[in-house]
C-alpha positions in Angstrom: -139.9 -60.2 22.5 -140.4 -64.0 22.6 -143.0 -65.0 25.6 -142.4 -68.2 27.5 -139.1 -68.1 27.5 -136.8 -69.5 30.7 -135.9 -66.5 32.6 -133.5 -65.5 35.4 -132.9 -62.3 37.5 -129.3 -62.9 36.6 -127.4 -64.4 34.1 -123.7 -65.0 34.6 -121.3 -65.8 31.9 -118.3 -68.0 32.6 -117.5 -70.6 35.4 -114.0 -69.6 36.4 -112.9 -68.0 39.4 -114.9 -64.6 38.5 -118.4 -66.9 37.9 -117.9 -68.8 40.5 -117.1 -66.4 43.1 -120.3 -64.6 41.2 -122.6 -67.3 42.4 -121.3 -67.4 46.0 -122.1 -63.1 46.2 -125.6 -63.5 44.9 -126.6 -66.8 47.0 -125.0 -64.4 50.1 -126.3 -60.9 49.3 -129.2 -61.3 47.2 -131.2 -64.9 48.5 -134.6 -63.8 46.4 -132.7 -63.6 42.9 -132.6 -66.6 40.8 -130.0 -67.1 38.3 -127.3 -69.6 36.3 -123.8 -69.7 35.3 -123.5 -70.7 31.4 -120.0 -71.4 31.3 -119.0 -72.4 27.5 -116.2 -75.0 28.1 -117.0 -79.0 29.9 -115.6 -78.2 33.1 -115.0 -75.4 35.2 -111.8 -73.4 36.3 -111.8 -71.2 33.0 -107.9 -69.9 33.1 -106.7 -73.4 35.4 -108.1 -75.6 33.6 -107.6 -74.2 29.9 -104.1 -74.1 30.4 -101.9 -77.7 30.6 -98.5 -76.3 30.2 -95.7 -77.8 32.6 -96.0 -76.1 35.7 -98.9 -73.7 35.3 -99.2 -71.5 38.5 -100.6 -68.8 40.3 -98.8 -65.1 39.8 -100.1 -63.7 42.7 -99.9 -64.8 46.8 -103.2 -67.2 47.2 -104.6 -65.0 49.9 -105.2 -62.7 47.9 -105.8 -64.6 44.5 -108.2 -66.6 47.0 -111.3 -66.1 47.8 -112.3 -63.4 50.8 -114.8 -65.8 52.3 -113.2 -68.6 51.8 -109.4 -68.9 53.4 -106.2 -70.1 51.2 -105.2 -73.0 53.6 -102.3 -74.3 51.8 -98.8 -73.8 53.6 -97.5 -72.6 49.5 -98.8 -69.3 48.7 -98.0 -69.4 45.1 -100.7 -72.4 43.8 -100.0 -74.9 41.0 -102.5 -75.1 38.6 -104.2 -78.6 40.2 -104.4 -76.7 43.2 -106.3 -74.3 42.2 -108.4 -75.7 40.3 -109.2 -77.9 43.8 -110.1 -74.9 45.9 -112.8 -73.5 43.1 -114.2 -77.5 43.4 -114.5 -77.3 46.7 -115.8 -73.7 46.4 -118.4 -74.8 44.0 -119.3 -78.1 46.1 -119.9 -75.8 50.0 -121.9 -73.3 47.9 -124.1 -76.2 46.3 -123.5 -74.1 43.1 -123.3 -77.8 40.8 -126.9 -77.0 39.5 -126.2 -73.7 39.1 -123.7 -74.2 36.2 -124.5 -75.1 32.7 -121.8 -76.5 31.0 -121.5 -76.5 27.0 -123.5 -73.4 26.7 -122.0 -70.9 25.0 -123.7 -67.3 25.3 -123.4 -66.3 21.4 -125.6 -63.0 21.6 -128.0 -60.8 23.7 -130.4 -58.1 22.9 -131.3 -55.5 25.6 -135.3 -54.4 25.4 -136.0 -51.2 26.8 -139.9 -51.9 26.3 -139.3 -55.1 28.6 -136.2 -54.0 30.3 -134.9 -57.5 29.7 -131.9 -59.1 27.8 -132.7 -62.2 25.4 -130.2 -64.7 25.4 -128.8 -67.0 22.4 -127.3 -69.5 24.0 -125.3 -72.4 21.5 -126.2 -75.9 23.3 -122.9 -77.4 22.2 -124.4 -80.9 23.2 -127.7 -81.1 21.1 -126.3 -78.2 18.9 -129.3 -76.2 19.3 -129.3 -72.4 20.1 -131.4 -72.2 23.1 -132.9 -68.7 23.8 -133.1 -67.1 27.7 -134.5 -64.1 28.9 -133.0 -61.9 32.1 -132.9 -58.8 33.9 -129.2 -58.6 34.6 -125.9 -59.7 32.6 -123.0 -60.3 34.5 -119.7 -61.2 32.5 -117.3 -63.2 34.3 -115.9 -64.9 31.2 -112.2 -63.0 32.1 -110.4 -61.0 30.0 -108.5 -62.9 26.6 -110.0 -65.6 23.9 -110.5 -68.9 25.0 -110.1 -69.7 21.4 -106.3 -69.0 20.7 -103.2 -66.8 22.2 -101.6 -64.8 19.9 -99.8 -66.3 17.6 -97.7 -64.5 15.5 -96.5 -65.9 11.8 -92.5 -66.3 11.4 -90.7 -66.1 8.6 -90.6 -69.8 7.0 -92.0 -71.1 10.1 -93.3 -73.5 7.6 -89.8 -75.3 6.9 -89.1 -75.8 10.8 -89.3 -80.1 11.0 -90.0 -80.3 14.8 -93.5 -79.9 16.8 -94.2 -75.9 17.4 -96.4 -75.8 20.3 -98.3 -72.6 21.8 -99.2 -72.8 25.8 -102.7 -72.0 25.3 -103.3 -75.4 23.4 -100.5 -77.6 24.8 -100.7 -81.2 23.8 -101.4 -83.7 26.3 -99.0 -86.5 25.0 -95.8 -83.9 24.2 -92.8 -85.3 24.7 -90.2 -83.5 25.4 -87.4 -85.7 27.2 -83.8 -85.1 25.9 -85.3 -82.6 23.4 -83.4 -79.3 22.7 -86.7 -76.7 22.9 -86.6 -72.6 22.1 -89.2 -70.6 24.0 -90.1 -67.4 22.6 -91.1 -64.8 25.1 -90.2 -64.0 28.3 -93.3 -63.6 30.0 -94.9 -65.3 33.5 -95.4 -68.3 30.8 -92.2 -68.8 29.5 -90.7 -68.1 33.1 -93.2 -70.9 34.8 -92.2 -73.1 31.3 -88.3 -73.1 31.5 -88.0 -74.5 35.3 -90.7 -77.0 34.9 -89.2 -78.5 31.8 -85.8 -77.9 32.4 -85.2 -81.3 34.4 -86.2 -83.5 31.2 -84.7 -81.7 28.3 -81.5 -81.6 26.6 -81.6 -77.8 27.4 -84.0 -75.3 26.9 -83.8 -71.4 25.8 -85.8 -68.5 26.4 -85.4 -66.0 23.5 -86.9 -62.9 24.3 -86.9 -60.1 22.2 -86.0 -57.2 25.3 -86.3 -58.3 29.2 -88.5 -59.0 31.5 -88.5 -57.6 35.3 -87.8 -60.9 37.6 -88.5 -60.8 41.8 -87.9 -64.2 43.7 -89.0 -65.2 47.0 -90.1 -68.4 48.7 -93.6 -69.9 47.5 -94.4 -70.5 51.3 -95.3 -67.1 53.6 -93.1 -67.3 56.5 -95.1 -64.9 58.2 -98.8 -66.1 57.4 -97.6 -69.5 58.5 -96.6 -68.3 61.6 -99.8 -66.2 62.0 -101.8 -69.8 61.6 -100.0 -71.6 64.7 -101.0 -68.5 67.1 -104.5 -67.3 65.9 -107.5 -69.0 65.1 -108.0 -69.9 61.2 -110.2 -67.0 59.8 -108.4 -64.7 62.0 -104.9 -65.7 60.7 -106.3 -65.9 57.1 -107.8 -62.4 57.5 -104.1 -61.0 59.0 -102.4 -62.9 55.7 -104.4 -61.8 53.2 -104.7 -57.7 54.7 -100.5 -57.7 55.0 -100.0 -59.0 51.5 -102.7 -56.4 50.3 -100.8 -53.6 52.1 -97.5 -55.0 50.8 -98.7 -54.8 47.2 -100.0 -51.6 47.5 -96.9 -50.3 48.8 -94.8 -51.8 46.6 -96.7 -50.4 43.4 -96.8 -47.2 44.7 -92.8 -46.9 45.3 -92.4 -48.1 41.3 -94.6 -45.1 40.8 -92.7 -43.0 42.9 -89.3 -44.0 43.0 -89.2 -46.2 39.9 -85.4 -46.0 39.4 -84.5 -47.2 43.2 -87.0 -50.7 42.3 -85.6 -51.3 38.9 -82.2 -51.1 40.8 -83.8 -53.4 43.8 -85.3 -56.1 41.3 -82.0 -55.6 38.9 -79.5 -56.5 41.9 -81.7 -59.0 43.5 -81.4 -60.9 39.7 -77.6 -60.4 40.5 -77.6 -62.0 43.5 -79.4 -64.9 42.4 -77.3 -65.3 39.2 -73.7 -63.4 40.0 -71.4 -61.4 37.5 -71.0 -64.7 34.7 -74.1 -64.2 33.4 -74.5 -60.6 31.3 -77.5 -59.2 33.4 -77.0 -55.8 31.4 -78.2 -57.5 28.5 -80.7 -60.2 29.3 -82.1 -58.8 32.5 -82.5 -54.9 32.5 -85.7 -53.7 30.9 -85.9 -50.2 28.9 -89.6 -49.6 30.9 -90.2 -48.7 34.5 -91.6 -51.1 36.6 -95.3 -52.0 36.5 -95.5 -50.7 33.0 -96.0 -54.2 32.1 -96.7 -57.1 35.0 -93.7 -58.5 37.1 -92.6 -62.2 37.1 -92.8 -63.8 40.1 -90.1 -66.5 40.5 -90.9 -69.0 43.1 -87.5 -70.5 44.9 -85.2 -68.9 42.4 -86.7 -71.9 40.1 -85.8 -70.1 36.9 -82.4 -68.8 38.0 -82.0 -72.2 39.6 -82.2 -73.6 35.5 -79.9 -71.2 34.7 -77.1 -72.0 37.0 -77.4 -75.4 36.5 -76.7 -75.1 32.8 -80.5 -77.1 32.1 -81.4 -73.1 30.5 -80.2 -70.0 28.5 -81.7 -66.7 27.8 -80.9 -65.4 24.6 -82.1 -61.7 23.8 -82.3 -61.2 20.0 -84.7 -61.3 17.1 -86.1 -63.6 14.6 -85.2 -63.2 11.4 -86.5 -66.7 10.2 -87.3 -70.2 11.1 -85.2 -73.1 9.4 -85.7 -76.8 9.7 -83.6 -77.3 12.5 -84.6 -74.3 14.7 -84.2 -70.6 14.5 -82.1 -68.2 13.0 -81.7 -64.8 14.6 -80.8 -61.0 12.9 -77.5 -61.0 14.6 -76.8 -64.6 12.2 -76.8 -67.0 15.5 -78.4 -69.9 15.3 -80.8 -71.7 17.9 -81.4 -75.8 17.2 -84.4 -76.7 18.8 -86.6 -80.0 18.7 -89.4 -78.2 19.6 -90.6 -74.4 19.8 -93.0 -73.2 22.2 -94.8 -69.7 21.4 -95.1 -67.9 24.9 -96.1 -65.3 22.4 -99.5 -64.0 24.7 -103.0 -63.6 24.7 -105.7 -61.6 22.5 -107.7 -59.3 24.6 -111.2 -60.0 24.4 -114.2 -57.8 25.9 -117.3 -58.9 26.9 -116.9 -63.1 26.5 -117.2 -62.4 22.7 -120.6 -62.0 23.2 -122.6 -59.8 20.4 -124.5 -57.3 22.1 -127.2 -55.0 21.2 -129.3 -52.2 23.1 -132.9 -51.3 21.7 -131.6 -53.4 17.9 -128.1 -51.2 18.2 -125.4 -53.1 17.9 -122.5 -51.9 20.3 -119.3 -51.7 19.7 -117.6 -51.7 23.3 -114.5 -49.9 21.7 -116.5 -46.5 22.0 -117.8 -46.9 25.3 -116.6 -45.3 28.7 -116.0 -47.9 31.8 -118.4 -47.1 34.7 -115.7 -48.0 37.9 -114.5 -50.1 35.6 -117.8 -52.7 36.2 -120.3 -51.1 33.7 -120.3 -49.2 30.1 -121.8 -46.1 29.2 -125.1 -46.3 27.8 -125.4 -50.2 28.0 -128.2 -51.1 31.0 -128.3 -53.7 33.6 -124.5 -55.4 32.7 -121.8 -55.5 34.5 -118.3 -57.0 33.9 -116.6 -58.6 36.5 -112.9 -57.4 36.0 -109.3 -58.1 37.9 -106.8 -55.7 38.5 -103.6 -55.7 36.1 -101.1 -54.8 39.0 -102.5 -56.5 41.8 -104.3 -60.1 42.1 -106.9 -60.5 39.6 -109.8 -62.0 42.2 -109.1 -58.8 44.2 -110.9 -56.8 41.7 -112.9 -59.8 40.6 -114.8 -60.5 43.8 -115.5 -56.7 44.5 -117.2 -56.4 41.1 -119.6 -59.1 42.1 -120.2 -57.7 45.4 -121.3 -54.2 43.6 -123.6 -56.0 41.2 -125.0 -57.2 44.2 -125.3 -53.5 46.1 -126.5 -52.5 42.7 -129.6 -55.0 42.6 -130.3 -55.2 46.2 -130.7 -50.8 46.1 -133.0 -51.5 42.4 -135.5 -54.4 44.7 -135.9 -51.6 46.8 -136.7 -48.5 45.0 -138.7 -50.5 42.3 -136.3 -50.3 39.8 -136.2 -51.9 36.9 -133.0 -51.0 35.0 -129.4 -48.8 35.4 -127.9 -47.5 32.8 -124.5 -45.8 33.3 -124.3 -42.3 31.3 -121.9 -39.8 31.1 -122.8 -36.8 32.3 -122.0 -33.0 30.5 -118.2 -32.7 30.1 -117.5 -36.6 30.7 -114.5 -37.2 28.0 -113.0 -40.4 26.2 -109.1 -40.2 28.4 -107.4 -43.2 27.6 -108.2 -47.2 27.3 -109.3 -49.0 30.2 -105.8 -51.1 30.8 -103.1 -48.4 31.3 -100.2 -51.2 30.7 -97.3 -51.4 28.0 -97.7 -55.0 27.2 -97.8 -56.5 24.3 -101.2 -57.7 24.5 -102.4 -54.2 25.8 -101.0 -52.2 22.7 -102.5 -54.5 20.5 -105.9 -54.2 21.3 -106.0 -50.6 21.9 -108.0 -50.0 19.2 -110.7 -52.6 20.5 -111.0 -51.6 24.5 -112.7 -49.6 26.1 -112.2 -46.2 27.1 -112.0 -44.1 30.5 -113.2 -41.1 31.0 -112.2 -37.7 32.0 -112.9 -37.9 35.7 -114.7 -40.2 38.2 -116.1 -42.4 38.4 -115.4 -43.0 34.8 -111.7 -44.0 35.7 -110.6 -47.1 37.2 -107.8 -46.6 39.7 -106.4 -50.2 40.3 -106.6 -49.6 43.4 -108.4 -52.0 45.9 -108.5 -50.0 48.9 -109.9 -47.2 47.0 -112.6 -49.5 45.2 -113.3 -51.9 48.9 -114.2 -48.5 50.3 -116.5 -47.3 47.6 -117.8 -51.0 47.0 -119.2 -51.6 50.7 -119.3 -48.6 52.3 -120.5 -45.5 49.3 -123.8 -44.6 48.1 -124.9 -46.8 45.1 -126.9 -43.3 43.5 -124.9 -41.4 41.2 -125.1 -38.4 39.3 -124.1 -40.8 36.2 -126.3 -43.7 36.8 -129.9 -43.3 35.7 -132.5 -45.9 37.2 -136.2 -46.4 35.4 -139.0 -48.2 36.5 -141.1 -49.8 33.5 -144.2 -49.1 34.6 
């Protein structure tokens, strides 16, 4: 290994809401370790500031998608995407974390030494173009979840004739017009559903083709009862009441679906009716085959969507693609969509570990054969540690309690006189299923690339937070399954 090289006790990849909430936990919980953010991109935000889309927003209650130590203060619950991006500014400015993170420096490779019980770092300086080498005892990933690089974008038949501008949300053109444009938006995702309402004011008329529905639930963006809870209690007080009720409420809404899926796809079916009435053919554009929670839920803020709808601005068409023409869109049933411009709400392409190459003792791994560790570490891989949302609950939930391990994790290390963890399976420990236990499109197609879970704890992630806040704070670090060594 190369000598001289500039070394930290932690490395964290990405400066989103993960990284960022990753320096605040180890400036709290662990004072004596020295580390940086290398976040790829100019700025910071990752997710809020990658995507420019009309009307990007928040899919999940800010006081939960918020930070724990630092309160949502907004009266709107559910966050535009400039508001967000606000709150991590001010995050990053009251945790002095602006030297921290390294901008343009994108983490191509590291190499874990058992000899040294380090990781060397290849780190692309996208401003000189140089690839800078680091050195560390600890890799935390907080780059999220997809590829920064593209969404998925799948290849129509003739999509090559089509005349107008075919746009995909993940690289949305800043100087789009689209004012008295007739536009077709495939998908029916939490993109296409923030898209349609956003847009639906300047266009001609918009329509959202989908290929099967979607599950819809509406409800004011402001929280009637949180607000309330601010006028009587002091602000940390009311913030902490907020955030625990909509934690409880989630959790007992998830597990009904699981329980009682039938009565909530009846709930969320009907409360679709009442929002639209009996003109519009809910049957067909509004009941999904799947239960609910098999794939994520599409939060509606103000009826915005069905609001569209009713006002004639936006269409739902359910149907397939048979090919693209130069005016628009032809479907398998022979109708015809016109349309100025086509947006691809198409999805993302899973990505593990921040695309970073990784190698253990000059072994490549390939993170498809490994078993999640709590879903925060892999089998055999020492000292790193992703820092991973939930899928059915707010992703900074899940987020902000892997950072908070890491920190258990290093703080129980200082104190033994350890030197590295390695997570490793123990006798009868057996690959059970992929990591993300979700129908969605971009799930099933990266199966084949995620990670596994294992046959019984803790090499299962539950996505459940009051499961993991208990065994986070409160439960032994040691582990039958995690091995600690000491170099010397």
């Amino acid at each position: 290994m190369e000598n001289n090289l500039p070394h930290y006790d932690v490395v964290v990849v990405g400066a989103g809401i993960s990284g960022i909430g990753a320096g605040h936990h180890l400036q709290e919980k662990c004072p004596d370790k020295t580390f940086i953010i290398f976040e790829g991109r100019e700025s910071f935000g990752g997710t809020w500031d990658l995507f420019r889309y009309p009307g990007i927003r928040s899919d999940s209650d800010m006081h939960t998608m918020g930070y724990r130590f630092k309160p949502w203060l907004d009266d709107k619950f559910i966050a535009d995407g400039p508001s967000i991006l606000n709150y991590l500014e001010e995050t990053i400015s009251e945790n002095n974390l602006q030297e921290k993170i390294i901008y343009q420096h994108k983490v191509l490779s590291s190499s874990w030494s058992s000899t040294e019980s380090k990781w060397t770092l290849e780190v692309d300086n996208l401003k000189s173009g140089i690839v800078d080498k680091y050195t560390c005892n600890f890799l935390l990933m907080c780059g999220g979840y997809y590829n920064y690089e593209g969404g998925y974008d799948p290849d129509f038949k003739n999509e090559d004739l089509f005349e107008g501008s075919i746009i995909h949300p993940q690289k949305w053109p800043e100087d789009l017009d689209y004012e008295n444009k007739n536009v077709v938006i495939i998908g029916s995702g939490a993109t296409a559903v923030t898209i349609v309402p956003a847009m639906a004011d300047k266009v001609e008329h918009i329509t959202m083709l989908q290929r099967s529905p979607t599950y819809f639930m509406s409800a004011p963006d402001k929280d009637m009862i949180g607000n309330f809870l601010k006028k009587i209690f002091p602000q940390r007080l009311a913030f902490f009441l907020t955030r625990w009720k909509n934690i409880l409420l989630g959790n007992f809404f998830y597990n009904r679906c699981v329980k009682n899926p039938d009565k909530v796809k009846e709930m969320l079916i009907n409360g679709v009716r009442d929002q639209l009435g009996e003109d519009f053919d809910i049957e067909k554009h509004f009941t999904p085959k799947y239960k609910p929670w098999d794939e994520r839920l599409c939060f509606v803020p103000n009826a915005d969507f069905f609001e569209a709808m009713k006002a004639g601005k936006a269409s739902v068409v359910t149907d397939q693609i048979d090919e693209f023409t130069k005016t628009g869109i032809r479907l398998k049933s022979g109708e015809k969509l016109s349309a100025d411009i086509i947006i691809k709400a198409t999805g993302l392409n899973l990505q593990f570990l921040n695309g970073v190459d990784v190698t253990v003792d000059n072994s490549k791994v390939d993170i498809s054969k490994k078993l999640t560790f709590k879903g925060k570490m892999f089998s055999n891989i020492p000292n790193l540690a992703v820092s991973f949302g939930y899928a059915r609950a707010s992703y900074t939930l899940g987020a902000d309690l892997s950072s908070e391990f890491v920190c258990r994790l290093l703080n129980y290390m200082n104190k033994n006189g350890y030197d590295s963890c390695t997570p490793v399976p123990s006798e009868g420990v057996e690959s059970e299923g992929t990591m993300l236990n979700l129908s969605s499109g971009y799930v099933k197609r990266a199966v084949d690339k995620m990670p596994k879970q294992g046959s019984r704890a803790p090499w299962q992630g539950n996505q459940s937070y009051l499961a993991d806040v208990a065994q986070v704070r409160w439960r032994s670090i040691k582990n039958e399954d995690l091995q600690f060594k000491s170099a010397n």
